[in-house]
C-alpha positions as a LaTeX table, in Angstrom:
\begin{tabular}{lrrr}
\hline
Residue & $x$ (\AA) & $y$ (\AA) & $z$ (\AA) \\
\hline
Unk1 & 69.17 & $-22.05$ & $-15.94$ \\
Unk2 & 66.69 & $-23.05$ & $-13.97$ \\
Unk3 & 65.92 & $-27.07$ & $-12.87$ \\
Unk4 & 63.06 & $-28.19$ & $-11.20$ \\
Unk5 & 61.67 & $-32.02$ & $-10.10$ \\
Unk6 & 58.28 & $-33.19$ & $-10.50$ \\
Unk7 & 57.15 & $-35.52$ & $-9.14$ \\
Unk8 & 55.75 & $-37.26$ & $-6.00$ \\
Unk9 & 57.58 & $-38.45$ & $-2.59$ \\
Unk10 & 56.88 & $-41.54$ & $-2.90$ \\
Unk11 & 60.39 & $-43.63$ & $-5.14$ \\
Unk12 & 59.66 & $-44.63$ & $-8.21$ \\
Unk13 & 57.42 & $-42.33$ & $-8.95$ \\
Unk14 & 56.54 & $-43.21$ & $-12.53$ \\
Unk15 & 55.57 & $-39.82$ & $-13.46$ \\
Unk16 & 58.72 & $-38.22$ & $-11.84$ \\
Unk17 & 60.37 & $-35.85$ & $-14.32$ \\
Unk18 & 63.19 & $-33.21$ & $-14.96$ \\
Unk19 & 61.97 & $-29.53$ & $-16.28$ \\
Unk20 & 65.21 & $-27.54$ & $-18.04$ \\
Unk21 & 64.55 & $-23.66$ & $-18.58$ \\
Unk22 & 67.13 & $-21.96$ & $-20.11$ \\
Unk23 & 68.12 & $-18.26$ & $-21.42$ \\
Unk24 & 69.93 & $-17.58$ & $-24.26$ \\
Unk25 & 70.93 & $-14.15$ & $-24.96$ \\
Unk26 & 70.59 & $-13.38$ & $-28.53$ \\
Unk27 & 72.82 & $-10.69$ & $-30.46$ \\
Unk28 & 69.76 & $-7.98$ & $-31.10$ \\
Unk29 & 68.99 & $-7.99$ & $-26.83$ \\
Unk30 & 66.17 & $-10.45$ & $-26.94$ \\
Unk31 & 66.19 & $-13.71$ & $-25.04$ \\
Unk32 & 65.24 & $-17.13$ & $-25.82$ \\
Unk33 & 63.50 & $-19.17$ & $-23.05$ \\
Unk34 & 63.67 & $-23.23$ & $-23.52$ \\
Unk35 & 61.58 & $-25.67$ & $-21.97$ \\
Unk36 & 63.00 & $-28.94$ & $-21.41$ \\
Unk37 & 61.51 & $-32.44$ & $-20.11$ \\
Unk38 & 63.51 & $-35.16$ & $-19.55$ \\
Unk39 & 61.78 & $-38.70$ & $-18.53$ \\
Unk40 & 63.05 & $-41.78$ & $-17.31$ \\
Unk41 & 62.19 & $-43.54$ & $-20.62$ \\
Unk42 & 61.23 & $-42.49$ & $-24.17$ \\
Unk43 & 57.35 & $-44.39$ & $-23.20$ \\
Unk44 & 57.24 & $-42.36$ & $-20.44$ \\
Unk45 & 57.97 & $-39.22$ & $-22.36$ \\
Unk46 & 55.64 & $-40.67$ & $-25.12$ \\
Unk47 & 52.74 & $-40.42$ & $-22.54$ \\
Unk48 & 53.76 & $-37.45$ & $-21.55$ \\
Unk49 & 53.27 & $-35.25$ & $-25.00$ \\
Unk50 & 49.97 & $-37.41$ & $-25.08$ \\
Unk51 & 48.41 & $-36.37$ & $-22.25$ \\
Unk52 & 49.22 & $-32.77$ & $-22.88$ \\
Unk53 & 52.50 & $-32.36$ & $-21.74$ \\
Unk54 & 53.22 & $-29.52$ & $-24.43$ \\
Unk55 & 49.94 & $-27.54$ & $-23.39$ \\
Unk56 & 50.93 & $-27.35$ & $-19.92$ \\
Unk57 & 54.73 & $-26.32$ & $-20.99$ \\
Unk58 & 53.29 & $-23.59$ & $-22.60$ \\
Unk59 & 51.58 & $-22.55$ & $-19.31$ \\
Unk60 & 54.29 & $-22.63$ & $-17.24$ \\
Unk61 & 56.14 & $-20.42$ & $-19.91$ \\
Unk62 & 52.75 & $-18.01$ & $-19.41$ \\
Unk63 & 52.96 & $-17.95$ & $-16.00$ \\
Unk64 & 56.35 & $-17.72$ & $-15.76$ \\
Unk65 & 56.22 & $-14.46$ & $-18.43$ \\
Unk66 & 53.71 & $-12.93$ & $-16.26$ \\
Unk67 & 55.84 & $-13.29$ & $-12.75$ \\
Unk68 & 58.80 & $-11.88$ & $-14.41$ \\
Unk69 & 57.06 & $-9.08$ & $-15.84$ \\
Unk70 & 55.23 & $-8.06$ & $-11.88$ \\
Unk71 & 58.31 & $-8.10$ & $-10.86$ \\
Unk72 & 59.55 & $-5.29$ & $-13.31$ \\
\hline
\end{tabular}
């Protein structure tokens, strides 16, 4: 697993959040990567997946994919 902050310095950031990626080994050798988001509230997670929140998950999936894979 791996947990990362975002977020500003500055407390109570209001667009401070918690990113989850897990690894699940599946039976047939493949993994499963998950992308989690938690927010301090469901609004704030509500903005969030409106202001592209999902997009950029998928890019940080990308990029991660792509470090992984230079690093053999």
């Amino acid at each position: 697993m791996i947990e990362v902050d975002h977020g500003s310095d500055r407390d109570e950031d209001p667009s401070a959040h918690r990113m989850l990626l897990t690894f699940d080994e599946q039976a047939n050798g493949k993994t499963i990567v998950t992308l989690r988001q938690m927010h301090s509230t469901k609004a704030r997670r509500d903005e969030a997946i409106g202001s592209a929140a999902v997009e950029y998950g998928a890019q940080t999936l990308a990029n991660f994919a792509r470090h992984v894979q230079a690093r053999g």
